[in-house]
N, C-alpha and C positions, 0 to 999 in steps of 0.2 A: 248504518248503525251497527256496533258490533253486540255480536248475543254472548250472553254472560252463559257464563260454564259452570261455574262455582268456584270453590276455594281451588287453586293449583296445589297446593303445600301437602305434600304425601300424610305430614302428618296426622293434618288438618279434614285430611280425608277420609285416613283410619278412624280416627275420631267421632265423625260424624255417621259412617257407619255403625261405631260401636253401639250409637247413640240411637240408632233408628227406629230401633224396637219400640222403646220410650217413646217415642212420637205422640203415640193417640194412649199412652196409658197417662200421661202424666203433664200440666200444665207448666210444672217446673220446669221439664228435661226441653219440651216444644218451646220454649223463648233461649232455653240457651240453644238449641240448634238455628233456631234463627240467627244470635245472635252472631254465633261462630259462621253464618253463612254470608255475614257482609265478607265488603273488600276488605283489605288487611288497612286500609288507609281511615276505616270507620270502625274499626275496632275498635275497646276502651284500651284505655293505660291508666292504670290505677297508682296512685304514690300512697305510700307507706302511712305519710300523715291523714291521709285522708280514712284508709283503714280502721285507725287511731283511733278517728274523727268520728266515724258513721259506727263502729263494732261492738258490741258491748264485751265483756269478759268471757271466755271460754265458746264466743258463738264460731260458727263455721261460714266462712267465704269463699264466695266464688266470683269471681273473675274473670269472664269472658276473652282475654285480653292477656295482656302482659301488667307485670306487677314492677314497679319502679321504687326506687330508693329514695326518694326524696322528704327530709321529716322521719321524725322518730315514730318510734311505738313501745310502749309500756304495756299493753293490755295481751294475755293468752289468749291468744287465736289462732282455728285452724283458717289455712287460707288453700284453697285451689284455684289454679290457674293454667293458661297455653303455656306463657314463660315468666319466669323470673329473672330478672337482673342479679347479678352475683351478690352483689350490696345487699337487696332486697332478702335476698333470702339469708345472709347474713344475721340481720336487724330480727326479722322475723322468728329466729331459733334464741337466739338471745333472750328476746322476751318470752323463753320458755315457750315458744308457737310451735306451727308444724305446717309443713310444707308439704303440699302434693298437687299430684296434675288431676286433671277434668276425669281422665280413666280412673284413678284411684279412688276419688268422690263416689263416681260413678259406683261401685265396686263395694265401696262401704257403705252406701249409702243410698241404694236402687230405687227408692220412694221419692229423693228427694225432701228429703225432713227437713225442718229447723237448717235451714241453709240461707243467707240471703245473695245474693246478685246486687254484687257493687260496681259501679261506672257511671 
């Protein structure tokens, strides 16, 4: 049986260091480090309609995962996430949103506030 190591992905590394401190302060930040510590095969991928679907107007998302093009979006929303697809972020700024990764959340937003967790 082979023993798991964690994520390989340099970035994915950095990240979850960043993220360590947050551990025992905060129940938000402890499910996204779990979440980012699956395989990359069990990660979410989130599509844009779904966004759409579940976000209300001007709230903030987070995105464990990669964020996909698929389906529109009309509604102001901030979204963070690993990656985005080129399209994806595209669509996203268009309807007047905003775009940032998991450190920048992090960074503006240390508590974890008014944030939800889509996938």
């Amino acid at each position: 049986m082979v023993k798991r190591t964690g994520p390989t992905n340099y970035q994915v590394q950095l990240l979850l260091k960043e993220l360590e401190p947050k551990l025992h302060e905060s129940n938000f930040w402890r499910r996204v480090i779990k979440d980012l510590n699956k395989p990359t095969r069990q990660r979410r991928e989130v599509n844009i309609y779904k966004i759409n679907k579940c976000a209300r107007d001007g709230e903030i998302i987070l995105v464990p995962g990669k964020v996909l093009s698929v389906g529109e979006i009309d509604k102001k929303v901030e979204v963070a996430a690993m990656n985005f697809s080129e399209e994806a972020k595209r669509k996203i700024i268009q309807a007047k949103g905003k775009v940032m990764t998991i450190s920048e959340l992090l960074k503006n937003n240390p508590e974890g506030k008014k944030v939800r967790i889509l996938g």
